[in-house]
Structures are given as structure tokens and as C-alpha cells.
C-alpha positions in Angstrom: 2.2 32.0 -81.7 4.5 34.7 -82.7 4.0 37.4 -85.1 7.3 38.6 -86.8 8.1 41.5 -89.2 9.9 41.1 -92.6 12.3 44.0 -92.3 15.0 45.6 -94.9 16.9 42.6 -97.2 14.1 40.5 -96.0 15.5 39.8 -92.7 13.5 38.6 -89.9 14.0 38.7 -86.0 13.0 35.2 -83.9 11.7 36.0 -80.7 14.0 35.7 -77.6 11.6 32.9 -76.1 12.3 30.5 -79.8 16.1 31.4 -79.6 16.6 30.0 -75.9 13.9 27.1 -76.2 16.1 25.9 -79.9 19.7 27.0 -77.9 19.7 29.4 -81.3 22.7 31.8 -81.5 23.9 34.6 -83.6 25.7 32.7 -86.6 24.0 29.6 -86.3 21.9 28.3 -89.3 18.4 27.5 -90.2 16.8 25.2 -92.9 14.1 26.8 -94.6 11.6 25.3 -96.4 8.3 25.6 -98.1 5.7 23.4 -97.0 2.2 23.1 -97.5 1.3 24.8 -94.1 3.7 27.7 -94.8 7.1 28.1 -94.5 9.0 25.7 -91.9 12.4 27.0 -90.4 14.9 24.1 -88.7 18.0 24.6 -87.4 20.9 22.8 -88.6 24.5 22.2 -87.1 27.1 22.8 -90.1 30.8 22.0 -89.7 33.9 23.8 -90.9 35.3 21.1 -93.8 38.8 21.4 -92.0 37.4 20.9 -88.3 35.3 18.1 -89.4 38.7 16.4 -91.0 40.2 17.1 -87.8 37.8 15.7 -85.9 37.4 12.4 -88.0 41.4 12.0 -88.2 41.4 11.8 -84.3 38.7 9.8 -84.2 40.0 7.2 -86.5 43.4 7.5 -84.9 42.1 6.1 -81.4 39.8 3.7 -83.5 42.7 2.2 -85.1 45.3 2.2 -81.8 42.6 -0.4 -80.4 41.8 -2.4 -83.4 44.4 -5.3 -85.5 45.3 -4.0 -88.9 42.4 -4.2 -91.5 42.9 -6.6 -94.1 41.0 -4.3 -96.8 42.5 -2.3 -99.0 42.8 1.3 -98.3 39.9 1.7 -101.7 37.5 -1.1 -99.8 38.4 0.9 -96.6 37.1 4.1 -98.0 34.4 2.3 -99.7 33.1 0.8 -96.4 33.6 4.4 -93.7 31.6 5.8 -97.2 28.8 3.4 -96.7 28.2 3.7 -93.4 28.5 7.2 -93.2 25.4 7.6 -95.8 23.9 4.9 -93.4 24.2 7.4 -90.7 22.9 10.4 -92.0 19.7 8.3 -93.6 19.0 6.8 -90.1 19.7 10.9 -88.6 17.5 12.5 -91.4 14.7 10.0 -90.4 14.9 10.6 -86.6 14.6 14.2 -87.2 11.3 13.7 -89.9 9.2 11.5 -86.8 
């Protein structure tokens, strides 16, 4: 166990050995939460809006190149890439609770 000092605007300093065993660098984020052991920290991956568009644009892009036009609507499109993309992060957000 570590022992760490709350310095100055309540900042904190992880030892080196938790920073290379999480692949934790300077800018990356942290969850915080309080729990009934204490406080739990978890790191998080958070994506810039505009690279995350990107990203999903080229994605969808080769999707489409390989599959027959849809015949939904562009609405029942959304609708659907919506649901499954709340299906995703409930089945991620469980992995990471077991």
C-alpha cells in the first residue's frame, strides 16, 4: 500500500509503480468516487467530441462501402446506431464493475 500526501489545491501525487502498472500519463483522467471503503480512483479514456466524430465518420464510411443501401430512414437509422451504442456502453460499464 501506498501512502500519499494531500498537497497545495488538494493535489495528490500517484506513485511511479501505479502510473506504469495503470499505463497512467500526465493529462490522462481519473474517476473518483466515494465508496464505502474510502475513496476509489479509476481511470477513464475521454475523447475529443471532434476526434470521436471523426473517427465514427470513417468508420461508418467503410461500413457502408461493404454493405447494400439500408432501407430505413435516415431517423430509424439514427434511432437504431443510438440503441446499440447505449447497448455497448451498458455491456462496457458492466465488464468494468466484475
Amino acid at each position: 500500500m501506498a501512502l500519499v500526501r494531500l498537497k497545495r489545491a488538494a493535489q495528490i501525487t500517484l506513485p511511479a509503480e501505479l502510473r506504469k502498472q495503470f499505463h497512467l500519463e500526465e493529462g490522462d483522467y481519473l474517476e473518483i468516487e466515494a465508496v464505502k471503503e474510502g475513496i476509489l480512483l479509476r481511470p477513464v479514456s475521454v475523447l475529443d467530441p471532434q476526434q470521436a466524430r471523426k473517427a465514427l465518420r470513417e468508420l461508418l464510411d467503410r461500413v457502408h462501402a461493404k454493405l447494400p443501401p439500408s432501407e430505413q430512414d435516415p431517423k430509424a437509422q439514427e434511432e437504431e446506431i443510438t440503441r446499440v451504442i447505449q447497448e455497448l456502453r451498458r455491456e462496457d460499464a458492466a465488464a468494468h464493475r466484475s
